[in-house]
N, C-alpha and C positions, 0 to 999 in steps of 0.2 A: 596380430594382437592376441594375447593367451589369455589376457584376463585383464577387466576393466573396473576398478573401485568405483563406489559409488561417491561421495563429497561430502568430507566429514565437517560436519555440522553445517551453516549454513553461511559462515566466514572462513570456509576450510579452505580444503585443497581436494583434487580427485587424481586418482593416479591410474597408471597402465602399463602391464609389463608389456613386452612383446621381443619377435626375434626377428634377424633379416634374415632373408634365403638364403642368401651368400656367406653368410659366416655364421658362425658359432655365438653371437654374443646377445644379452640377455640385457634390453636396458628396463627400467624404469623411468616412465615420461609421466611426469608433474605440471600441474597447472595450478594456479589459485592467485588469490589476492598477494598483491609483494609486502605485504607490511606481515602476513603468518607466512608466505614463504622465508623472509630473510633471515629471522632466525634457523631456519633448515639447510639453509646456502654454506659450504664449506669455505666461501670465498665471497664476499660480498662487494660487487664492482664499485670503484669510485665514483661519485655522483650519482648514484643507483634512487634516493631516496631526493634528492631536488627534482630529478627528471621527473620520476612520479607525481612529486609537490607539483609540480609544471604543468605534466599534462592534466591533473586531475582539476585543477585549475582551470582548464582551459572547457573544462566538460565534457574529457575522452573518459572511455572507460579500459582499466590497465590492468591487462592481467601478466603474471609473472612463469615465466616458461624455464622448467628446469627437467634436469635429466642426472639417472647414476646408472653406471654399469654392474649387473651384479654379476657371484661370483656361479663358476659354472658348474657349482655345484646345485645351487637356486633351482637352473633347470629342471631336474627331478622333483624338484617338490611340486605340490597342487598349489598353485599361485591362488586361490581363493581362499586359502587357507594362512596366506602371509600375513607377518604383522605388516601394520602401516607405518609402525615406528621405522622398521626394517626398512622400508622401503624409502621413508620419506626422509632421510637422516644423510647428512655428507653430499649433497646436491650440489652439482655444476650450473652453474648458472648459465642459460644458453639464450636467452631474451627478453622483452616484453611483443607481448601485443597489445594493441593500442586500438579500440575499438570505438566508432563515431556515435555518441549517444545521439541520435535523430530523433527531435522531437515533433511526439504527432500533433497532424493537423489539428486546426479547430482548438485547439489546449491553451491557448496564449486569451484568445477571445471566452472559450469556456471560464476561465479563472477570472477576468477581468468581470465578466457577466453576474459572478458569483460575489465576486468581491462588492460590489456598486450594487448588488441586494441586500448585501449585510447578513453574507455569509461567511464561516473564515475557513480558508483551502488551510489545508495542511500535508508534507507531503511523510511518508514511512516508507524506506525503500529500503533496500539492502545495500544500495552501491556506495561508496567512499564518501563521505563526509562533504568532502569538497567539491566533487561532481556534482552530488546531490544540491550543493549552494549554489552551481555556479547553473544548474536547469533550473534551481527555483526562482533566480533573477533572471532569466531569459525569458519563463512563462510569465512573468510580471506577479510572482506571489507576494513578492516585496519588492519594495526600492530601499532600504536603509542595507549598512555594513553588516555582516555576523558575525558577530559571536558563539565561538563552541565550547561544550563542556568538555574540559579533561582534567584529568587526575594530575594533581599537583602534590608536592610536597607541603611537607609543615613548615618550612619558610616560603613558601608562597610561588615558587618557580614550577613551573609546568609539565609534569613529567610525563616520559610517554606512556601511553594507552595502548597504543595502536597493534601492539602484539598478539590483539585476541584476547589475550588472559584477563577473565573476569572473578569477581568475589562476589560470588551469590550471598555468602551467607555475613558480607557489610553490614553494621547497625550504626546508623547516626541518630543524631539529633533531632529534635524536632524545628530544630534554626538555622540547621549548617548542613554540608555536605563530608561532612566526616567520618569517615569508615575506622573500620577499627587498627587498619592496618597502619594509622599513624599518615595518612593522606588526605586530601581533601580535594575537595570539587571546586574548580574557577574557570572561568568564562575568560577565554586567549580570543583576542583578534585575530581573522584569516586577513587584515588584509592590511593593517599597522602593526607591526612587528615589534613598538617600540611602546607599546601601551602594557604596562601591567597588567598578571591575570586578576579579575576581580572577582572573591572568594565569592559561593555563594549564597546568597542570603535569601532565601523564602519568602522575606514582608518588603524584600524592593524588586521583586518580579517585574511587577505592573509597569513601574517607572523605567526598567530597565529595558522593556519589550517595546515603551512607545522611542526609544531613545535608537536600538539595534534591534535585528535579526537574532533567534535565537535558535539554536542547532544544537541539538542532543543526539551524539554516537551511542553506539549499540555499551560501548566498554564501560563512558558514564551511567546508562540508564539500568545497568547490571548492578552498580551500586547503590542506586536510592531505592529507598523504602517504599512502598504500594502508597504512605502517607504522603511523602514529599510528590511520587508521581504525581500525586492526584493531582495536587498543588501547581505543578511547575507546567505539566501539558496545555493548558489552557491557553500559555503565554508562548510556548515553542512552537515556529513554524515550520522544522523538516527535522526528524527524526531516520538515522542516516545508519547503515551498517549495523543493522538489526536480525535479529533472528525472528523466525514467525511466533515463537512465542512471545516475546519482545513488541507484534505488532499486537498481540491481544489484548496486553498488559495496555499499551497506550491506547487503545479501544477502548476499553472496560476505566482506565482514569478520567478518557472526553467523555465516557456516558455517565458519571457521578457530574458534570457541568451542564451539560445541553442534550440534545440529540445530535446523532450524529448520522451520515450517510455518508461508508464508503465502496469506492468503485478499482477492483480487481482483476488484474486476470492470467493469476499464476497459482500451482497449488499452494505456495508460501501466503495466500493470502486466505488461505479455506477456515482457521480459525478466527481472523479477524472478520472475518464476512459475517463469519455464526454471530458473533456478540456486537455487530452494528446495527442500530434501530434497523436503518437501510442498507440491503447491502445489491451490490451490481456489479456483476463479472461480465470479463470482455471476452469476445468470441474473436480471437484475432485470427484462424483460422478457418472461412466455413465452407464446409462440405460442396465441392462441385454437382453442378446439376448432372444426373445421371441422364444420358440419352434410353427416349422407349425403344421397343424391341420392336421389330417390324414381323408380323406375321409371312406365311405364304401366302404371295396373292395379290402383296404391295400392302394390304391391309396394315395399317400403326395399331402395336399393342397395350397392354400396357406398362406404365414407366418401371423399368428395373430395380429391384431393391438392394441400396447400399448392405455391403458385404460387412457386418459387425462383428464376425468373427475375426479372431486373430490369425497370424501365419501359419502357427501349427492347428486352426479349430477348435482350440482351447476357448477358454471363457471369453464372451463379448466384450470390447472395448469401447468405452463410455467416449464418443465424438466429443460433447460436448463441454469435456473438462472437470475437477472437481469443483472449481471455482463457480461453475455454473450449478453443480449438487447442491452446493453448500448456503448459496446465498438467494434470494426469492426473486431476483431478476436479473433478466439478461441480456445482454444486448449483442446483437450480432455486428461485430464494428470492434474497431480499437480504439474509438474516438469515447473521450468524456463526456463528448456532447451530450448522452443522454440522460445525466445528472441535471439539466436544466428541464428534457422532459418531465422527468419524475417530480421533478419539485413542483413545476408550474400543474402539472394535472390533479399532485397533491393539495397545491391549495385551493385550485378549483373545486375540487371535491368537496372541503371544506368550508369553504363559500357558498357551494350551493344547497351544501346538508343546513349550514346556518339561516341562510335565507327559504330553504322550506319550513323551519323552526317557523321564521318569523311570519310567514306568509299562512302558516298551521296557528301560530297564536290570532292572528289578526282575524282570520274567518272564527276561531272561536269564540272570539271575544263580540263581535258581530253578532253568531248565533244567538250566544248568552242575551246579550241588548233585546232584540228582537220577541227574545218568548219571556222574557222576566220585562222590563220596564213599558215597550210599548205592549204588551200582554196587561199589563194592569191599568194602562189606559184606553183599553179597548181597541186598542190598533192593531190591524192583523194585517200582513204582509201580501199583497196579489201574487197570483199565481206570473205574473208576468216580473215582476220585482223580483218574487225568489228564481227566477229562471236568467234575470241577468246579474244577480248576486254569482252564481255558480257558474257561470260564462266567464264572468271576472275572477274567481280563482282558479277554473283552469285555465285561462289564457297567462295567467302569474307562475303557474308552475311549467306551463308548457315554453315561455320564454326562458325559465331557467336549464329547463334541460336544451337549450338550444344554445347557449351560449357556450364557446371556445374558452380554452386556458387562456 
């Protein structure tokens, strides 16, 4: 391998030249999503685009494997220095890989726990639309059908999106989903084919959210306004084939609604951590215990310190992620379960800050009685009275601090 691109943008692709020993020839090897590879495919296989509907459906994850030979002249240039156009353009189509999205433990019962508190999960991922639907009915985030936003024409038929290509700079309405470029936003069934899209309209959200599932792509949410986001997040439960700035934007729309708490643990999630009331990054890898070093003599030393420099000595390498920088808690685990920690200790907290409130009003209110009314009737408190007046409110405080979430 002579050179390795890094992955343009965050629905792209990433490429790599390289050469065999044995011959002369100089490929470019491609990977990415099939819906931004197939426009770059010279040749696009029959059925290429149901297979994907299929698997994606099914809750695989599909990436698109392509390759080109270039010419040998390429070789003498500095491959860091290639365009990507060059590179990624006239592409043979050579497979899919089909990757088993496993969902973690504990996540089925986490979301059910949250849901039956009168919490609402919602999911913002990067992966296909349909995947994304088909893990958020397995973890139980719904039971109704979805519907998804895509860009439709001006007679109302559904047009494709799935290209990537977005219009940042759309202005609609403040009632419709209509961009400037003569298109509009409607809500397609993934799972009735035969239902009309139904345009979208901002003041039947509510009715429309208790009826279906609602599923916002990265391509539609490129199109609406910071106004309609506001609007429309409330009611959507998975926001799918997103870019991270894309996840801030629906962060920063739930935080004009409620509070929100979410839980990450990739750098794609490092700006939406920042702008969550709460935020909690996963440690899905954690550092092996280091064995101590044994002196001479049989004597145990002490335990060795993990090596934080890099391979060449260069700058330390942060273990811990930036997802763990970015956001005020962490959890060592890849499980969500620790969202019901946080909550249950959060409102503990607040439970018991309110009830020393009331336990701090009640002894004063006592105090006041005691040196104002029986004070002007001549009643004065024994020294044994005030000694179990004050036994009684620290036994009231000390029971609070003793009680569990």
């Amino acid at each position: 391998v002579r050179h390795q691109g890094p992955s343009l943008g965050y629905m792209g692709t990433s490429s790599s030249t390289g050469a065999r020993a044995d011959a002369d020839r100089l490929l470019s090897l491609v990977k990415g999503s099939c819906e931004v590879l197939q426009p770059r495919l010279r040749e696009v296989p029959e059925g290429l685009s149901s297979l994907v509907e299929g698997l994606t459906k099914l809750g695989f994850r599909v990436l698109c494997l392509a390759a080109k030979e270039m010419a040998p002249e390429f070789a003498k240039r500095d491959a860091e220095q290639a365009d990507r156009e060059e590179l990624e353009c006239d592409l043979e189509f050579q497979g899919v890989l089909v990757l088993r999205n496993a969902i973690k433990p504990h996540v089925s019962t986490t979301v059910r726990q949250l849901r039956k508190s009168f919490h609402r999960v919602v999911m913002i991922t990067g992966d296909n639309p349909r995947t994304a639907c088909q893990v958020a009915t397995q973890v139980q985030m719904c039971e109704r059908d979805f519907l998804m936003l895509e860009v439709a024409d001006s007679d109302g038929a559904a047009a494709s999106g799935k290209d990537g290509s977005v219009n940042n700079g759309a202005k609609s309405g403040p009632g419709s989903g209509e961009s400037s470029g003569h298109q509009l936003l409607a809500w397609v069934s993934q799972d009735d084919h035969t239902q009309k899209p139904r345009p979208l309209q901002l003041d039947e959200l509510r009715e429309l959210s208790r009826q279906n599932s609602l599923c916002v792509p990265g391509w539609a949410l490129a199109r609406l306004p910071e106004a309609q986001l506001q609007r429309l997040a409330p009611f959507a439960t998975v926001f799918a084939r997103v870019s991270p700035q894309q996840k801030e934007q629906v962060i920063q729309a739930l935080n004009h609604q409620s509070h929100t708490m979410m839980v990450g643990d990739g750098t794609n999630d490092v700006g939406a951590l920042k702008h969550a009331h709460v935020g909690v990054s996963l440690l899905s890898a954690i550092l092996p215990a280091t064995p101590a070093k044994v002196l001479p003599g049989g004597r145990p030393g002490q335990q060795a310190q993990p090596d934080l420099l890099g391979a060449d000595g260069g700058a330390p390498i942060v273990r811990l992620g930036d997802a763990s920088i970015a956001s005020p808690f962490t959890n060592k685990g890849d499980s969500i379960k620790c969202s019901l920690h946080i909550l249950r200790c959060g409102r503990a907290t607040l439970s018991t800050v309110l009830m020393m409130y009331k336990i701090m009003g009640l002894n004063s209110v006592i105090s006041a009685f005691a040196m104002s009314v029986l004070t002007l009737d001549g009643v004065k408190l024994g020294d044994g009275q005030t000694t179990m007046e004050s036994l009684f409110s620290s036994a009231c405080f000390f029971l609070i601090s003793r009680s569990a979430p």
